[in-house]
N, C-alpha and C positions, 0 to 999 in steps of 0.2 A: 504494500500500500504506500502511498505517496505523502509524504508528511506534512502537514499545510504548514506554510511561511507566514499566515497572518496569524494575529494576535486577535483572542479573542476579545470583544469588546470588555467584557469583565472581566479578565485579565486584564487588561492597559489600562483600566480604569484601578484596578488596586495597585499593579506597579506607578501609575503617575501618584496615588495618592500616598504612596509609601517611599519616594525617590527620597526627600531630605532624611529618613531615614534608612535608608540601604545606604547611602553613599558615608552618612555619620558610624553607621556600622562595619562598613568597611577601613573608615580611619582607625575606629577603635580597635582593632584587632591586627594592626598590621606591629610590629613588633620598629620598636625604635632602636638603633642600633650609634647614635651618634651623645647619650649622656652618659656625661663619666659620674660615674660610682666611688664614691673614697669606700676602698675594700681595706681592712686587718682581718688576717686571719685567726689572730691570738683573740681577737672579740668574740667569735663565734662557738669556744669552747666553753659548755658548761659548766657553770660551777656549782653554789651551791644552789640546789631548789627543792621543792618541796615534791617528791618523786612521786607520794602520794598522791597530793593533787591535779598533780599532772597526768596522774594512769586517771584517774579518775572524772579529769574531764575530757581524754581520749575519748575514754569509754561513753561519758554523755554524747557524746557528738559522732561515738558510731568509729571510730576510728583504732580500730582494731589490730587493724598490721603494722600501724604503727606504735601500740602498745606492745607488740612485738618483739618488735626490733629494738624498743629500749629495753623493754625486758633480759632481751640477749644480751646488748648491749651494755646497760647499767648496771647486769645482775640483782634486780629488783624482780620480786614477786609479785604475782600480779595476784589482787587477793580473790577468795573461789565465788565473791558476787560477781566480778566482773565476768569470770570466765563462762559460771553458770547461763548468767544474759547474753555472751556469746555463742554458747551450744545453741541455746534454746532458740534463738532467731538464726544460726543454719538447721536447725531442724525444721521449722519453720520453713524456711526457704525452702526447704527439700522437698515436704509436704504440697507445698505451693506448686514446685514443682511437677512433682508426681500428678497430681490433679489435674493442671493446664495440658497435659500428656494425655488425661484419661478422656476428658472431653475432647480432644483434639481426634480422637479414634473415636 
């Protein structure tokens, strides 16, 4: 089949009404590559912090692999509420899964 080169009218009509922002979203997203940065690298090692509440609002906010990686990292325990709320939402997910499969057949 032959692909039509015209624009539907509703289409032309949401791209004209949406141009100042395509074009503002395209600014935002393009990556600047000309400000300098004052970088030390001696700044961005941890000291001291409170290990707890930092596994702790990982965990608020779902972020889990990176409770992880300090865990391996900082040799911090991570305590068994977090991990339990971890199991529990991939089983969760699993279930979720398994379902969206069953209906799907």
């Amino acid at each position: 089949s032959v692909v039509s080169r015209e624009i539907k009218p509703k289409t032309k009509e949401i791209l004209i009404k949406g141009k100042k922002n395509a074009f503002l979203s395209k600014e935002l997203v393009k990556i600047k590559k000309d400000i300098e940065i004052k970088f030390e690298l001696e700044k961005c090692f941890w000291k001291n912090y409170n290990k707890e509440r930092v596994v702790d609002l990982l965990a608020k906010f779902e972020f889990h692999s990176l409770i992880n990686k300090l865990s391996n990292f900082q040799e911090i325990e991570i305590n068994d509420k977090i991990k339990k709320n971890f199991n529990n939402k991939v089983e969760l997910s699993k279930k979720n899964e398994n379902n969206r499969q069953k209906t799907l057949f």
